[in-house]
C-alpha positions in Angstrom: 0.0 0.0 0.0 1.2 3.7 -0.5 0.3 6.6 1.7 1.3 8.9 -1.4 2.9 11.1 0.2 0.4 11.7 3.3 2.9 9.9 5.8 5.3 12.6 5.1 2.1 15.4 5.4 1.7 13.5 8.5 4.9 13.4 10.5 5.1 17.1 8.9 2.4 18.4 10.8 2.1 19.9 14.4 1.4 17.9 17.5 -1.0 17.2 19.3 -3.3 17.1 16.5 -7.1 16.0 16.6 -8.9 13.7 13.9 -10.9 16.8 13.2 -8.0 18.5 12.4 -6.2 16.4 10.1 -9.0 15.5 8.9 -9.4 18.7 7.7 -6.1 19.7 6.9 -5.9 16.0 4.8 -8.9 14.3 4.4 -9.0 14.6 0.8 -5.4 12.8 -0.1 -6.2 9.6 -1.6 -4.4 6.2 -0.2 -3.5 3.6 -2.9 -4.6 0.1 -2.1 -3.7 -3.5 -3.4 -7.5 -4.0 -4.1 -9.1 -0.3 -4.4 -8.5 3.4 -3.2 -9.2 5.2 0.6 -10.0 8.6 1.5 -7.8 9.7 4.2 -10.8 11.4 5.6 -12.9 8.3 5.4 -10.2 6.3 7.3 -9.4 8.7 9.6 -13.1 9.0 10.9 -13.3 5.0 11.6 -10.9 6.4 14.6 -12.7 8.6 16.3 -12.6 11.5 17.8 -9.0 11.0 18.9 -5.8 13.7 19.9 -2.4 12.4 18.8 0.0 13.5 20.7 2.7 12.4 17.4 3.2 11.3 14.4 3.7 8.0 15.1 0.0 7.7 16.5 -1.8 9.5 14.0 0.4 6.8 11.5 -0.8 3.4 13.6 -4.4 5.0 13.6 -4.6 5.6 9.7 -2.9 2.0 9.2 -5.5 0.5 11.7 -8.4 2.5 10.2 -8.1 0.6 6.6 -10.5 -1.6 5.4 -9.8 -5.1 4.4 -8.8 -3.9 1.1 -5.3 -3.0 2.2 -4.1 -6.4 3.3 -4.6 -8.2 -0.4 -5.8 -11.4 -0.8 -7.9 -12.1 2.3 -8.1 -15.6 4.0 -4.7 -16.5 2.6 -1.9 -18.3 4.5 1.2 -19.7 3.3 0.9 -21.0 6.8 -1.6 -22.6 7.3 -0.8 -27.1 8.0 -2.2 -29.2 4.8 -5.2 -31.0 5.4 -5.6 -34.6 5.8 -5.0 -36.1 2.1 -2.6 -33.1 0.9 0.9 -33.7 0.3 2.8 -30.9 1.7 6.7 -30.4 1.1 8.9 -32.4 2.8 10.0 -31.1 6.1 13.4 -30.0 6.7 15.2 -29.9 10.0 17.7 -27.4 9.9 
């Protein structure tokens, strides 16, 4: 995924800031998805009313606030065992 350029608005920006007001300041910028497009705005207001006290916050809460388009291909694990039936690779002790 790419913030386009709204992490660096982001960790530009005064703190403490509110969701209001980055909302505001940002809520237009477009985030690019795997499977679609977000609204900053839009993912920002899944939050809350919220004050970040830095950067760092305001980062983890846009990254939380993203739908399940931003992970890919849901339900898929390269981990998961094989089922009863499936031949799996051999394992390897290392």
């Amino acid at each position: 995924m790419r913030l386009n350029r709204t992490g660096y608005l982001i960790d530009a920006h005064e703190f403490p800031a509110t969701t209001e007001e980055l909302t505001e300041a940002y809520g237009d910028r477009t985030i690019e998805l795997p499977n679609g497009t977000a609204r900053l705005g839009d993912v920002l207001e899944r939050a809350g009313a919220e004050t970040y006290t830095n950067a760092a916050d305001a980062r983890s809460a846009i990254l939380c606030g993203l739908g399940h388009e931003a992970i890919g291909r849901r339900y898929y694990s390269d981990r998961d065992a094989y089922a009863m039936g499936e031949d799996g690779p051999q394992q390897v002790s290392f």
